[in-house]
N, C-alpha and C positions, 0 to 999 in steps of 0.2 A: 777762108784762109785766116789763119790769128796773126797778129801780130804782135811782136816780143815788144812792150813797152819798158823801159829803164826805171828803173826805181835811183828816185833822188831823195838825197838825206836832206833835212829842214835846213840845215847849215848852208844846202845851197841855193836855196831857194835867191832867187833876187828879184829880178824884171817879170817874169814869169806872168802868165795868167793862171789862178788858182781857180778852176772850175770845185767845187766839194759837190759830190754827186749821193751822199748819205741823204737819208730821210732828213724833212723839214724841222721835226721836233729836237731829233739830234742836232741837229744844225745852229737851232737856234740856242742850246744849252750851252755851246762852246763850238769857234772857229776861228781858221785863220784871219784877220783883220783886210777887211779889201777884198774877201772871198765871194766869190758869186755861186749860188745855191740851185743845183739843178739836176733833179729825180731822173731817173730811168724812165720815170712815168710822164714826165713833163719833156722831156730831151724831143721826141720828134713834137709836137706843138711849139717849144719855147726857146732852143738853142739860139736856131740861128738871130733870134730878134732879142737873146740878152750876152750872148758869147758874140760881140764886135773882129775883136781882136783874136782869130784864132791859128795864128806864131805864137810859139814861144808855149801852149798848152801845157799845162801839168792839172791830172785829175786827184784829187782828195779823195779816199775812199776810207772803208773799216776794215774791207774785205777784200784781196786780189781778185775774187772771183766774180766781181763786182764788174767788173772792168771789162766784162767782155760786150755787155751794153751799150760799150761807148767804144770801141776801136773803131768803128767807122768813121768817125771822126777826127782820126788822126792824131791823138795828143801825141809829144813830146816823151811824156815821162809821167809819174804815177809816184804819189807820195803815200805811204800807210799812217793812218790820222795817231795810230797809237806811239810812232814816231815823233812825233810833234810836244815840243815839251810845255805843258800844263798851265807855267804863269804867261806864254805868248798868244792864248787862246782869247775870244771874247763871246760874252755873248751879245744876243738879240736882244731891245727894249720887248718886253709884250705889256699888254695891260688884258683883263677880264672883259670882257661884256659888259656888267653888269658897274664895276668901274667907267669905263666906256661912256656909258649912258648918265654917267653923275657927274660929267664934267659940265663947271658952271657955262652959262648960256655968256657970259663974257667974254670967255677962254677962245682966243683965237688960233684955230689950226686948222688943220686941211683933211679931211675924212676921203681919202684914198681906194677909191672901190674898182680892183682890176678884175671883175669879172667883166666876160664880155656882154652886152647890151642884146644878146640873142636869147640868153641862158636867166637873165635878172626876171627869178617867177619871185621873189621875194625882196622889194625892195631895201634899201638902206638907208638911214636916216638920211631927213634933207640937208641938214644944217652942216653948211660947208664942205657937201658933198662935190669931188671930181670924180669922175668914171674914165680911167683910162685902161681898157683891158692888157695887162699883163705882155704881151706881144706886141703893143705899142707903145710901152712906157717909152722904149731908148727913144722913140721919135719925137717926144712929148715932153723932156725934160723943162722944156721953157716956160711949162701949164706949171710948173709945182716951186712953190715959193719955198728955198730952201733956209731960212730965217725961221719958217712958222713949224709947228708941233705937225709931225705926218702919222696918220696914226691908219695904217693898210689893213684892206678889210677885204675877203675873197668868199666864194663857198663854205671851208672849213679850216684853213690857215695856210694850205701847201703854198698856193700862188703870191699869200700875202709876203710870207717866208722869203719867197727867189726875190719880190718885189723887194721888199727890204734889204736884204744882201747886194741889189742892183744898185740903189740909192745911196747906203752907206759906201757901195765902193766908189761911184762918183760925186762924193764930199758933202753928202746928207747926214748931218751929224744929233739929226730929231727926229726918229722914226720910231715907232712902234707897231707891233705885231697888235692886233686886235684877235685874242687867243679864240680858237672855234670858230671866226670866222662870220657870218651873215648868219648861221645855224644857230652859235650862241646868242648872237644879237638876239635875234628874236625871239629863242625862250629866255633869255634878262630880263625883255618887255613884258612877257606873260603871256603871249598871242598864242 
């Protein structure tokens, strides 16, 4: 059975929860502010442990056709991103790899590694490493000092991505995308 979701204009947006269900890369280029990031391909592993709050649901897409992914889910309403006017948008911090790796041994922040601890065949640097796999962050918010530089680090960005969308919408305002992921880490290192 489909279900007929309401298309809402950005004007009405308020209280709402903003799921944006576009790819990570797009995501990070430009979104709504407070928006939580989460794939088609991530939805049955990560919904329910980064989507808390789900009253009030409006999904962010590119495409209506997008949306059939997610009506199981129940949203509210359905906003099309190209609706969205251009100076209200923000993007993602990222940084390189290879950037990444040149930050002085002074520099205090918290190197952010949400993979899970089953899947780690390649480690991540030590230095001020947390390992909270992605599906646990909301439980975990106490672990991460939100004062210090957060700089998330996944496979290859998708997880880092929803992770930083998660934080920036619960008042983390020092986050950065580590672009590529553990993949680029380690060709930056030369391994």
């Amino acid at each position: 059975m489909t279900t007929i979701l309401n298309k809402i204009a950005y004007e009405n947006l308020q209280d709402q929860v903003v799921v944006d269900i576009r790819d990570n890369t797009t995501f990070r280029q430009g979104h709504l502010p407070n928006s939580l990031n989460v794939t088609a391909k991530q939805k049955d592993k990560y919904w329910d442990s980064l989507v808390k709050n789900k009253e009030n649901l409006v999904i962010l897409t590119d495409k209506e056709e997008s949306l059939g992914d997610f009506e199981d889910l129940e949203p509210n309403a359905f906003i099309l991103f190209k609706d969205i006017p251009q100076e209200v948008l923000v993007t993602s911090a990222e940084i390189t790899a290879a950037d990444f790796l040149q930050l002085s041994d002074d520099n205090d922040y918290i190197l952010l590694d949400l993979r899970h601890p089953d899947e780690i065949t390649r480690p991540a640097p030590e230095k001020n490493l947390v390992n909270i796999p992605l599906e646990k962050l909301a439980d975990n918010l106490e672990k991460i000092d939100s004062d210090k530089d957060i700089y998330l680090l996944c496979g290859s960005g998708g997880r880092a991505t929803a992770g930083d969308a998660y934080l920036t919408a619960h008042g983390y305002n020092k986050t950065h995308v580590i672009e590529g992921g553990i993949k680029a880490v380690i060709q930056a290192q030369g391994e």
